[in-house]
RODO-2510 file (C-alpha; in nm, 4 decimals, decimal comma):
residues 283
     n   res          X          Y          Z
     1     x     9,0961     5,0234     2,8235
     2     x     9,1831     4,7083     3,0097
     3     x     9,0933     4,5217     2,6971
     4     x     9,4164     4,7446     2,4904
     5     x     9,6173     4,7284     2,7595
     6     x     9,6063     4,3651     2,7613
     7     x     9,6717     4,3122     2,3905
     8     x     9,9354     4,5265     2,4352
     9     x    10,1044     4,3222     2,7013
    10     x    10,0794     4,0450     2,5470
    11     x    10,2057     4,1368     2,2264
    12     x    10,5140     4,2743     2,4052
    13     x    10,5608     4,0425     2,6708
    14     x    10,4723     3,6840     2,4888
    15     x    10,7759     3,7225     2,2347
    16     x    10,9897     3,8287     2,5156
    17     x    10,8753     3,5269     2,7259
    18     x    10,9269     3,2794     2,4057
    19     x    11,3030     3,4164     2,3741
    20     x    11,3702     3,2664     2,7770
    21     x    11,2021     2,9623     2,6268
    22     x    11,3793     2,9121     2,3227
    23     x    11,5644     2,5369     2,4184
    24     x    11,1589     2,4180     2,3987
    25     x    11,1378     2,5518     2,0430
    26     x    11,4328     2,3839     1,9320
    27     x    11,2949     2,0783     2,0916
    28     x    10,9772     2,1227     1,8710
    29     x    11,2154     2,1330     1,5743
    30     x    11,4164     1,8394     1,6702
    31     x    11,0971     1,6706     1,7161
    32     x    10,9822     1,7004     1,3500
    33     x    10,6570     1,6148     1,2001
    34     x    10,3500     1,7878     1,3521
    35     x    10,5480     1,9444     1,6595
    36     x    10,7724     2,1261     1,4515
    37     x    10,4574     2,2653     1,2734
    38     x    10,3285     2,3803     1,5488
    39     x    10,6797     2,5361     1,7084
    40     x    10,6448     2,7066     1,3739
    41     x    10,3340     2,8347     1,3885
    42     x    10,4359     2,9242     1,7398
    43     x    10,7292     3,1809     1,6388
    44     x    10,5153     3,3105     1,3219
    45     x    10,2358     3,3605     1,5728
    46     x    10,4238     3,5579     1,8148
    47     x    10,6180     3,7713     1,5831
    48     x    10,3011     3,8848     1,4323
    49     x    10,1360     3,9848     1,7066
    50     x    10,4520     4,1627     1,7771
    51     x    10,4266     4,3094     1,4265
    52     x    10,0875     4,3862     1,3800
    53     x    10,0775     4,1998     1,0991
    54     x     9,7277     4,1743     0,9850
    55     x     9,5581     4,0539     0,6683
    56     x     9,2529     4,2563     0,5111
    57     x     8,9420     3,9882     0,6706
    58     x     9,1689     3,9741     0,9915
    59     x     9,1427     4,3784     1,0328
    60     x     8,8244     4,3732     0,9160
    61     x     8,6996     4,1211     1,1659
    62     x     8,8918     4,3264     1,4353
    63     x     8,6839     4,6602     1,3143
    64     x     8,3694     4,4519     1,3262
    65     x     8,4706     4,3371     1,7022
    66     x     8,5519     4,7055     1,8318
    67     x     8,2086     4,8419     1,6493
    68     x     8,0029     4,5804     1,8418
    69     x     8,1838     4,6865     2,1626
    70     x     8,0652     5,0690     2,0939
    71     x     7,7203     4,9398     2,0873
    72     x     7,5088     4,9713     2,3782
    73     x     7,3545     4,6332     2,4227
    74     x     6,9774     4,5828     2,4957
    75     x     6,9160     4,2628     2,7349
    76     x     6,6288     4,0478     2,5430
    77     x     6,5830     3,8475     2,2607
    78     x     6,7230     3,8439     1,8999
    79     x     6,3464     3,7712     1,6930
    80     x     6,4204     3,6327     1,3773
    81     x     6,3557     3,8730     1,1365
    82     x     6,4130     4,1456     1,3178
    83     x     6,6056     4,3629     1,1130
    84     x     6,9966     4,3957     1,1094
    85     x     7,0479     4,1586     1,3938
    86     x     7,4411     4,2323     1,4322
    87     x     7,3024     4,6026     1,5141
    88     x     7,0227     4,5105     1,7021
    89     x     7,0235     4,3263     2,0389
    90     x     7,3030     4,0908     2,1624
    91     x     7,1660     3,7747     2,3677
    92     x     7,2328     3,6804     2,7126
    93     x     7,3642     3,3207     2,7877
    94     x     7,1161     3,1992     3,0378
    95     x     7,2810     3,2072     3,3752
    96     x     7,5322     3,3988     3,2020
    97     x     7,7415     3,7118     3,1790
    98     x     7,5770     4,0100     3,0373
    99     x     7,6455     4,0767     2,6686
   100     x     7,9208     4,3613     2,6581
   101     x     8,1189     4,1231     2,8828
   102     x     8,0783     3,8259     2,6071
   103     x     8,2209     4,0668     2,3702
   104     x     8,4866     4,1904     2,5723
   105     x     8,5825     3,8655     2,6917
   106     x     8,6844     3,7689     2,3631
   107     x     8,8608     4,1040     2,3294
   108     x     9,0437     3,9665     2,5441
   109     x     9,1630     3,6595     2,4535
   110     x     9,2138     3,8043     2,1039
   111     x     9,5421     3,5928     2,0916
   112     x     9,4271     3,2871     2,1471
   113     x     9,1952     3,3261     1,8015
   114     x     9,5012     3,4432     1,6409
   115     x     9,7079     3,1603     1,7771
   116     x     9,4651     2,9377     1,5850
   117     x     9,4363     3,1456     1,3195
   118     x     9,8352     3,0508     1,2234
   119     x     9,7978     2,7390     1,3188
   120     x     9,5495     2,6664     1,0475
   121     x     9,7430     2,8910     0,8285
   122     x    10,0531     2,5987     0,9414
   123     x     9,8830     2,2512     0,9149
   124     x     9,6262     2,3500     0,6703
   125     x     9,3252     2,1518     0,7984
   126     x     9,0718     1,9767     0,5958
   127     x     8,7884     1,9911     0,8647
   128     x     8,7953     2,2207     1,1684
   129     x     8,5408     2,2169     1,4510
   130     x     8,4070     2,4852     1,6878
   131     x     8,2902     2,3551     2,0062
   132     x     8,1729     2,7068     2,2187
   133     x     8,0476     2,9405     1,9730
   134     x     7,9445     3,2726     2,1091
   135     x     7,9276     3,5631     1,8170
   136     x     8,0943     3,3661     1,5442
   137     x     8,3967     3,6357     1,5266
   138     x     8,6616     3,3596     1,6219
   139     x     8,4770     3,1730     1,3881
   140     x     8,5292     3,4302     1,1508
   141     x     8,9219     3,4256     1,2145
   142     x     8,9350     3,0463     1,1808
   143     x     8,7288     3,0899     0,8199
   144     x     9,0144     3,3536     0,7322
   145     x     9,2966     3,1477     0,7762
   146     x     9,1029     2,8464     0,5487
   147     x     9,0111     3,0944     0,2855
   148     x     9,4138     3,1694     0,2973
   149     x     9,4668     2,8232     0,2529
   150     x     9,2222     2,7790    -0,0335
   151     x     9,0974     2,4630     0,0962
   152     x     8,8874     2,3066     0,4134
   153     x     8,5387     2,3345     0,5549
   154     x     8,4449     2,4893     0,9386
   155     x     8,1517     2,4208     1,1427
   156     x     8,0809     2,6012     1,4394
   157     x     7,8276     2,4621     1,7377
   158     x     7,6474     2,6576     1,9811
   159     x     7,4497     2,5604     2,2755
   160     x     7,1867     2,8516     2,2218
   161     x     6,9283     2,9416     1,9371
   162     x     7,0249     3,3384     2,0079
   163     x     7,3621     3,2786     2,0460
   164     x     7,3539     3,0784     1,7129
   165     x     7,1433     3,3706     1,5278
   166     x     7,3723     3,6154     1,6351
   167     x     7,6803     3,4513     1,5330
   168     x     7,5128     3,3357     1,2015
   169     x     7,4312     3,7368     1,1552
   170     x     7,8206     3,8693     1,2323
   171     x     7,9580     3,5709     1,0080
   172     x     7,6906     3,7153     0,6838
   173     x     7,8220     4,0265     0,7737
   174     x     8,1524     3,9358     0,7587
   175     x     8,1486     3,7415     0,4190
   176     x     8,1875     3,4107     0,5772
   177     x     7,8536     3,2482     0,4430
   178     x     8,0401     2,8944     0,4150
   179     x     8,0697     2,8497     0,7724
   180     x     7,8088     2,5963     0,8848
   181     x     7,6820     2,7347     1,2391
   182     x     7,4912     2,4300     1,4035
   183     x     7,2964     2,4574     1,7507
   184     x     7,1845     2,2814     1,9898
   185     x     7,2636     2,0637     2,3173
   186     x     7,6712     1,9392     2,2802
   187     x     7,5126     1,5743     2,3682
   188     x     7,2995     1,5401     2,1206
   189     x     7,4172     1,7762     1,8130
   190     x     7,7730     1,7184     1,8576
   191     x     7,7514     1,3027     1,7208
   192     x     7,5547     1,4377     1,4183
   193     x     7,8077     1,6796     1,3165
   194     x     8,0854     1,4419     1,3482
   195     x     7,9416     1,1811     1,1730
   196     x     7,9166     1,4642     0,8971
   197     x     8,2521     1,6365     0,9382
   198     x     8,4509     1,3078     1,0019
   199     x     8,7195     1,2621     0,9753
   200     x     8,7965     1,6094     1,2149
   201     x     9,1791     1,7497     1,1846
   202     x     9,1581     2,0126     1,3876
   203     x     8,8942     2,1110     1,6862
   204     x     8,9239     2,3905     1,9185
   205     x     8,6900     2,3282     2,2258
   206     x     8,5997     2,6471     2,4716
   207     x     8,3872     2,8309     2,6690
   208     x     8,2587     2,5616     2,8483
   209     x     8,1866     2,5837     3,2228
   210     x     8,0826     2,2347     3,3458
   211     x     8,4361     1,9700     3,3303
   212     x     8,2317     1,6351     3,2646
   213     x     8,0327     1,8663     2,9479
   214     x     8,4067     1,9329     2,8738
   215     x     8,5254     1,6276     2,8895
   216     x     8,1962     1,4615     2,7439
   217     x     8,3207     1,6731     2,3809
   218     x     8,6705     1,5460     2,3857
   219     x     8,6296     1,2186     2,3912
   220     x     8,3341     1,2604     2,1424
   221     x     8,6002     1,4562     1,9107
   222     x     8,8657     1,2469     2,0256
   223     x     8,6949     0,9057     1,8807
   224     x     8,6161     1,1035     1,5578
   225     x     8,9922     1,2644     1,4928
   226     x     9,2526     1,0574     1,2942
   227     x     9,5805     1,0220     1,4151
   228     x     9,7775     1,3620     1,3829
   229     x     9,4426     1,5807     1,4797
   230     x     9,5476     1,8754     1,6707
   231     x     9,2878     1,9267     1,9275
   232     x     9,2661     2,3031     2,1451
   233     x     9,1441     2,3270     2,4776
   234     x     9,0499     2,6126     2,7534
   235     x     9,3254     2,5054     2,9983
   236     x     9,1344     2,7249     3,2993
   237     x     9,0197     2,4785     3,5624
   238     x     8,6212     2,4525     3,5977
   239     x     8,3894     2,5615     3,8561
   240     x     8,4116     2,2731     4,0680
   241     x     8,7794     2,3692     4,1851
   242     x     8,9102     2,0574     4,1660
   243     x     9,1818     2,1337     3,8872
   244     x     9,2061     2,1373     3,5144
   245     x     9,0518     1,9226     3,3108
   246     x     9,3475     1,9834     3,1078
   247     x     9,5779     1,7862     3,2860
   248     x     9,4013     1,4633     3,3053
   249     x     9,3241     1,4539     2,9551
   250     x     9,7142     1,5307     2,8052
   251     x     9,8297     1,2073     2,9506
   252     x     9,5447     1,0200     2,7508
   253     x     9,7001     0,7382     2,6020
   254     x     9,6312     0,8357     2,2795
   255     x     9,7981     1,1557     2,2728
   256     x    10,0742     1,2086     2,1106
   257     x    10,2241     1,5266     2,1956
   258     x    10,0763     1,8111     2,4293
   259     x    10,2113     2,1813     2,4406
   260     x    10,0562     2,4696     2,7010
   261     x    10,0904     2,7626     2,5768
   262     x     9,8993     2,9784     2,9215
   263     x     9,5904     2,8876     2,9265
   264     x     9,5641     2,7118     2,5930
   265     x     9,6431     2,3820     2,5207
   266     x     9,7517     2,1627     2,2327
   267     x     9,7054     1,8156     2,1857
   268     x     9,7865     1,5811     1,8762
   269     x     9,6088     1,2663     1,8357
   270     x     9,8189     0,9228     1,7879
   271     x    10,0129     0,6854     2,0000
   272     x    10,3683     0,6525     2,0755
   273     x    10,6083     0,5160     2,3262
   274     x    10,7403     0,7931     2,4250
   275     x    10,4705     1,1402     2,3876
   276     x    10,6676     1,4627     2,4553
   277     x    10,4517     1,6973     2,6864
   278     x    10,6045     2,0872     2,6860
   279     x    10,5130     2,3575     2,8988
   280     x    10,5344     2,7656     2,7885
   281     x    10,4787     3,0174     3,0091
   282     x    10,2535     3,2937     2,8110
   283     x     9,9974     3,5022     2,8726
***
């Protein structure tokens, strides 16, 4: 319930919030180049969620999602080989929330994924990176908009053998074979896959709750992006309370341009005398 009523307000309430903000979108036009992309990815974004507008794999990943809510998870261990894993258990991060939450968290931030989703759909991406993987369904959404686009490769990393299995599992099960799911520790798996996925052209980086592991990835991804990446980042501030890592890394001197959009963040790679940094307020 708190799940749909939160789609809901965003749906209704984003597009509303976007028309008070309109002077930023025509600065995004003005702008040109990548910015003006993204402004119109932005508006397509926001007036589909409005609309409902959904594409067969999109609903289909959505009826996957809601079935795996309906499931009463069992706390243990996925066993390889143990049957239909995407029916079977769901794992537990270690230290962790317990698995309907993981689901329902990313009920929740169902328009972030579609966010992404348009803005691969915009820029059209040769390489895109998953830093955070958790059940491969905003993997899923990410594959979707590349299979739109006819073109560009996704790899996903996880942190956790089960986590990996199960999001392998959901992604099979979701026709998404091509999506490389890696795993392992972001220090030492991360350099492997960039040296194989270089050069990257668009990363999304979440779900992770330590800032320097946070910050350890972007620059990683940073030094592997070519200028006019578009890098996404959690904008929440981590456990330590001492602010978001989001704002010390927008005024990198190799950024470009940086948009908030809530608690998501934008950043494109390059350097120039004068970046533009916006701010919308969204949910």
């Amino acid at each position: 319930m708190v799940a749909s009523l939160y789609n809901w307000g965003i749906r209704v309430l984003n597009p509303v919030l976007l028309g008070f903000q309109s002077r930023k979108l025509r600065v995004l036009q003005q702008t040109g180049g990548i910015p003006l992309q993204i402004g119109g990815a932005l508006s397509v974004w926001l007036s589909r969620t409005g609309a409902e507008v959904l594409s067969t794999d999109l609903e289909r990943i959505r009826q996957h999602r809601n079935y795996l809510i309906s499931k009463k998870p069992v706390s243990g261990s996925l066993q390889p080989g143990s049957g239909d894993q995407t029916t079977a258990l769901l794992p537990v991060r270690p230290g962790g929330s317990q698995p309907e939450k993981t689901l329902r968290a990313e009920f929740l931030t169902e328009f972030r994924t579609m966010m992404i989703y348009q803005m691969i759909r915009e820029l059209k991406p040769g390489s895109v990176l998953e830093v955070g993987n958790t059940t491969g369904l905003p993997a899923a959404v990410m594959a979707s908009a590349l299979k739109k686009n006819n073109s560009g490769k996704l790899v996903t990393l996880a942190d956790n053998p089960e986590l990996a299995d199960f999001a392998s599992s959901n992604l099979r099960t979701l026709h998404f074979e091509s999506v490389q799911v890696a795993c392992g520790s972001f220090s030492e798996e991360l350099p492997q896959i960039l040296k194989h996925l270089k050069p990257v052209h668009l990363a999304w980086i979440h779900r992770l709750n330590d800032e320097a592991e946070f910050r350890a990835c972007f620059d990683q991804i940073f030094h592997s992006a070519e200028p006019g990446a578009v890098l996404i980042l959690d904008c929440f501030p981590g456990p330590s309370g001492k602010g978001p890592v989001w704002e010390s890394i927008r005024y990198h001197p190799g950024i470009t341009f940086s948009v908030k959009l809530g608690p998501v963040g934008l950043l494109v790679t390059g350097k120039s005398s004068a970046p533009l940094h916006l701010d919308f307020v969204l949910f």
